[in-house]
MIPA-992028 format. One record per residue (C-alpha): x, y, z; residue in one letter. Coordinates in steps of 0.001 Angstrom, whole numbers. Layout:
N
<nuke xx="X" yy="Y" zz="Z" rest="a"/>
...
//
This chain:
96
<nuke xx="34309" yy="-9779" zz="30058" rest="x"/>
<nuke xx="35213" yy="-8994" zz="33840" rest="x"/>
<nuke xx="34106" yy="-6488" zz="35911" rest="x"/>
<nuke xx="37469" yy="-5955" zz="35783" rest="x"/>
<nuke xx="38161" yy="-4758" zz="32386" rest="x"/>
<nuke xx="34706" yy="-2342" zz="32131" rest="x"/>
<nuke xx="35428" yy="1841" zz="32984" rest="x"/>
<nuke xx="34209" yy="2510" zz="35985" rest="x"/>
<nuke xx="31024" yy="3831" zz="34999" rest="x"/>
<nuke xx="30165" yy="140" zz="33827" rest="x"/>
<nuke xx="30392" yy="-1055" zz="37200" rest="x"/>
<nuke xx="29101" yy="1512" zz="39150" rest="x"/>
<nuke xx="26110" yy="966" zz="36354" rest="x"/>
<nuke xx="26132" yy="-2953" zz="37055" rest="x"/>
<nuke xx="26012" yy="-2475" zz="41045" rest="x"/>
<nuke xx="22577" yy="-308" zz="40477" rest="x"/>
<nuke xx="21246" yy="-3088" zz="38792" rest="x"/>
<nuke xx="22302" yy="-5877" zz="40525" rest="x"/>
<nuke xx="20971" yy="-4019" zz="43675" rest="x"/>
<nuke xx="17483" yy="-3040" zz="41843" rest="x"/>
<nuke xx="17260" yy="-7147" zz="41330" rest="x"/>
<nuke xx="17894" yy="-7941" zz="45146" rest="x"/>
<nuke xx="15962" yy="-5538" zz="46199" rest="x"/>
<nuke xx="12624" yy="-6261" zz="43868" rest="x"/>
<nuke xx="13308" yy="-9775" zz="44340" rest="x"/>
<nuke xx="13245" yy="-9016" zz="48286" rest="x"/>
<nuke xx="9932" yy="-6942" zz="48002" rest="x"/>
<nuke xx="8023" yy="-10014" zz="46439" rest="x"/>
<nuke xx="9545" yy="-12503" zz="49103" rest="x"/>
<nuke xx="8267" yy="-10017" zz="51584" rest="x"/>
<nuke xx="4833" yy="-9510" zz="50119" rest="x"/>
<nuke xx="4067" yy="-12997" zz="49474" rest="x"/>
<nuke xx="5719" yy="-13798" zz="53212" rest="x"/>
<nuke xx="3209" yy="-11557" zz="54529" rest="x"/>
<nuke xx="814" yy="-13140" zz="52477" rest="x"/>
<nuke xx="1037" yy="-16311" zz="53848" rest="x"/>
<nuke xx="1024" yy="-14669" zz="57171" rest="x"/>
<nuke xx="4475" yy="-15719" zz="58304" rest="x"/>
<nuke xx="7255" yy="-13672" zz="60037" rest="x"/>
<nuke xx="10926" yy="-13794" zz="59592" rest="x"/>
<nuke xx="11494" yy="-15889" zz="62084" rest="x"/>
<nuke xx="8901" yy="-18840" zz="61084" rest="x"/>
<nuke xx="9937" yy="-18052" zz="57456" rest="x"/>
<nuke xx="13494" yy="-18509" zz="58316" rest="x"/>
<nuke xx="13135" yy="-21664" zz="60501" rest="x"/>
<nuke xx="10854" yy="-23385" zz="57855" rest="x"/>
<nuke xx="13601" yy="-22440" zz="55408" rest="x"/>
<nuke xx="16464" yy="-23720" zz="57940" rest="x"/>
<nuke xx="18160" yy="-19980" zz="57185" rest="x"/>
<nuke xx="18854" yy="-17322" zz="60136" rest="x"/>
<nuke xx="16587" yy="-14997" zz="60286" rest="x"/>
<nuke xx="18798" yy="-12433" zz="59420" rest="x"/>
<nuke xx="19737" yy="-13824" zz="56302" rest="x"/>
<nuke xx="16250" yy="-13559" zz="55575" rest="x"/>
<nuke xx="15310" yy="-10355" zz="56337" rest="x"/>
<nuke xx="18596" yy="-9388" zz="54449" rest="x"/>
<nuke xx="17127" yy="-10972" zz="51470" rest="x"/>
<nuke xx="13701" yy="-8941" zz="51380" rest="x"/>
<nuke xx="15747" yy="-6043" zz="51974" rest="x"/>
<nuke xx="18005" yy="-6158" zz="49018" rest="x"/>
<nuke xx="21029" yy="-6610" zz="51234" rest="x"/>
<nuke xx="22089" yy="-9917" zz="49767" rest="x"/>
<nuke xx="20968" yy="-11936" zz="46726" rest="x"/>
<nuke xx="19527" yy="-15565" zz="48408" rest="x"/>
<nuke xx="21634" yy="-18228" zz="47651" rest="x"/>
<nuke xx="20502" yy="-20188" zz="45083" rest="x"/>
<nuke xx="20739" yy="-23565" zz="47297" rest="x"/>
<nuke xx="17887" yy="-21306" zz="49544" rest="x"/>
<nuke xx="15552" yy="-20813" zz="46435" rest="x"/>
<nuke xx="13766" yy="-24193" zz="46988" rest="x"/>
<nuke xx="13211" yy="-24106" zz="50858" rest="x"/>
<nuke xx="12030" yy="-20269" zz="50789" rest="x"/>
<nuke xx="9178" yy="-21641" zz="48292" rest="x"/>
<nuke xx="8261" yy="-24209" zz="50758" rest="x"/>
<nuke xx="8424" yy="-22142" zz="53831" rest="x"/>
<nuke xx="6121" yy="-19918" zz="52178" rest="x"/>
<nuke xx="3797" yy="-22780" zz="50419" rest="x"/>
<nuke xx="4511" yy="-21303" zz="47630" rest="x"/>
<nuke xx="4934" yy="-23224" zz="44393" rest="x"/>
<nuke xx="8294" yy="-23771" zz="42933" rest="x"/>
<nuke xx="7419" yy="-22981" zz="39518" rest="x"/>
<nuke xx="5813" yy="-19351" zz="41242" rest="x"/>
<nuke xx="9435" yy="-19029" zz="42994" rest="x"/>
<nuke xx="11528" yy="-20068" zz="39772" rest="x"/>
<nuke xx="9265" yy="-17355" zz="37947" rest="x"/>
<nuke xx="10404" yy="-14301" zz="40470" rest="x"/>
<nuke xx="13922" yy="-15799" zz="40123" rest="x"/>
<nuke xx="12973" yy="-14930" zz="36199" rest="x"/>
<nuke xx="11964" yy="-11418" zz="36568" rest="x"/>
<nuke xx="14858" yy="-10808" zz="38829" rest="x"/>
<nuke xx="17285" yy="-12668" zz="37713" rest="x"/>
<nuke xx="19798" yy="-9723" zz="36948" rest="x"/>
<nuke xx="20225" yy="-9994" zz="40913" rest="x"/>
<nuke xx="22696" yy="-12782" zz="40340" rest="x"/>
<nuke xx="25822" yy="-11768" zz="39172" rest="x"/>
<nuke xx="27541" yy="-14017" zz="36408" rest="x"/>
//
C-alpha cells in the first residue's frame, strides 16, 4: 500500500516514525563517533562523504544511504556486524 492511499493521519503517523529512526540511528553514529574520538570532518573523509552529509545523518536530518553503511563502520573501526545491528534497531528509518 502507498503512502498514497493511507488518510492523512497514517502519514503524518509514518513521518514521526521514520524521523524517530533517523534520528536514534544518528544519536548512536554520534556516540560511537565520539567514542572513537573522531570529528565530522575525519569521520566524513574516512567515509569519503561531506561532512555535512554526516552531521545530517547524526542529526536525524537524512537517513544514510545504504551504499554509506559500510564505509561509516570503517571510518569509525567499528565492526560491520555492530553497524548492520544499529541498522536493525533502526531500521524503520528506511522507508519501503
Amino acid at each position: 500500500m502507498s503512502m498514497t492511499n493511507l488518510g492523512p493521519n497514517a502519514v503524518e503517523s509514518t513521518n514521526i516514525v521514520l524521523a524517530a529512526g533517523r534520528r536514534l540511528f544518528g544519536g548512536m553514529i554520534q556516540d560511537v563517533r565520539e567514542s572513537a574520538g573522531r570529528s565530522v570532518e575525519e569521520a566524513a573523509r574516512l567515509a569519503a562523504i561531506e561532512p555535512s552529509e554526516w552531521s545530517a545523518v547524526e542529526s536525524g536530518h537524512i537517513a544514510a544511504d545504504p551504499a554509506w553503511l559500510r564505509p561509516m563502520a570503517d571510518a569509525l573501526a567499528l565492526p560491520f556486524d555492530q553497524m548492520a545491528t544499529m541498522v536493525h534497531i533502526c531500521q524503520f528509518a528506511w522507508p519501503e
